[in-house]
C-alpha positions, -999 to +999 in steps of 0.1 A: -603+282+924-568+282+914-578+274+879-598+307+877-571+323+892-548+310+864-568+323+838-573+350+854-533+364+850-525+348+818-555+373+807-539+397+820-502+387+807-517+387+773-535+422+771-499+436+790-478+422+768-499+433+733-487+458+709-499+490+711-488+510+681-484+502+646-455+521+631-461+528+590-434+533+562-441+565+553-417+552+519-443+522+519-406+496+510-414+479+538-447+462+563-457+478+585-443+468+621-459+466+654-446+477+686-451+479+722-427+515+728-420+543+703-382+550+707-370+586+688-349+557+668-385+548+649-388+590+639-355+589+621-364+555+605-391+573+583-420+554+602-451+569+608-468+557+644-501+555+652-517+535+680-535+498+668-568+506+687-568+541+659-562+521+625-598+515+610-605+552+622-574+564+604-584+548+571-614+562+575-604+600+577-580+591+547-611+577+527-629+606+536-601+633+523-599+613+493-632+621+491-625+659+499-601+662+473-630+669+449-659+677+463-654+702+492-646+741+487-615+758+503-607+765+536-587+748+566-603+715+583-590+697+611-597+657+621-588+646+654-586+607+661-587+599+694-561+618+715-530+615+697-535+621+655-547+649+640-552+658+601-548+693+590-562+700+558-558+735+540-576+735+508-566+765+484-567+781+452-533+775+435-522+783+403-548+787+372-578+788+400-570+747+405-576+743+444-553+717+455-548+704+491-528+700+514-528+670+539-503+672+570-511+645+592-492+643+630-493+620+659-484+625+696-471+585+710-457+589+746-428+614+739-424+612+708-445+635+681-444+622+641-451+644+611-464+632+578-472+650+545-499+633+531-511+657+502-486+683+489-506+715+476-475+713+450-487+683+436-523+676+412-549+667+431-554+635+408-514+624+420-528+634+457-559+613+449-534+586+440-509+584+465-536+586+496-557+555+475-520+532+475-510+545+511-546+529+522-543+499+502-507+490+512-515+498+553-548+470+546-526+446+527-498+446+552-515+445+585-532+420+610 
């Protein structure tokens, strides 16, 4: 009985002690790092938090506005993932009729709330394209 009991509250240890959030370069120099509390140090570091359980769903919604970028027509879209990220898209007409997008992607953690621009409407939607393809590929190359 003790045995079972043991196992029990190491269980328990292991799932207490397990990292929660992931917290991205938004610069992509450096892995991403894993961490159990988001301190406001980690918003002036240039990281970009999300929480573990969220990172195949994030990808996801990143594949799928790459996907956007060509396909959809204008107007304003919002993604939610879980409780704490959301993705809002504005797609317009900028200069010679191109439509470009833009991609502003923000997540609640705790206390702390982080910003990203993912897609600037400023920018070609084949550079846009680009950058959102790398930011994928380095966030699967660099984590667990």
């Amino acid at each position: 009985m003790k045995f079972i009991f043991l196992i029990f509250c190491h269980f328990i240890m292991l799932h207490i002690n397990g990292q929660k959030y992931i917290l991205l370069d938004k610069r992509m120099s450096i892995a991403p790092l894993y961490a159990d509390t988001i301190t406001g140090i980690d918003e002036h570091k240039n990281f970009f938090a999300i929480e573990k359980s969220n990172l195949s769903g994030f990808l996801n919604t990143i594949n799928k506005l790459c996907e956007m970028i060509t396909k959809e027509r204008g107007g304003v879209f919002d993604f939610y993932l879980g409780n704490t990220t959301r993705f809002h898209v504005i797609k317009t007409i900028f200069k010679k009729n191109e439509e470009r997008m833009d991609v502003v992607i923000t997540s609640d953690c705790i206390s702390h709330k982080f910003s990203m621009h993912l897609c600037d409407v400023r920018s070609s939607n084949s550079f846009n394209l680009f950058y959102m393809k790398t930011w994928v590929s380095y966030i699967k190359e660099n984590t667990k």
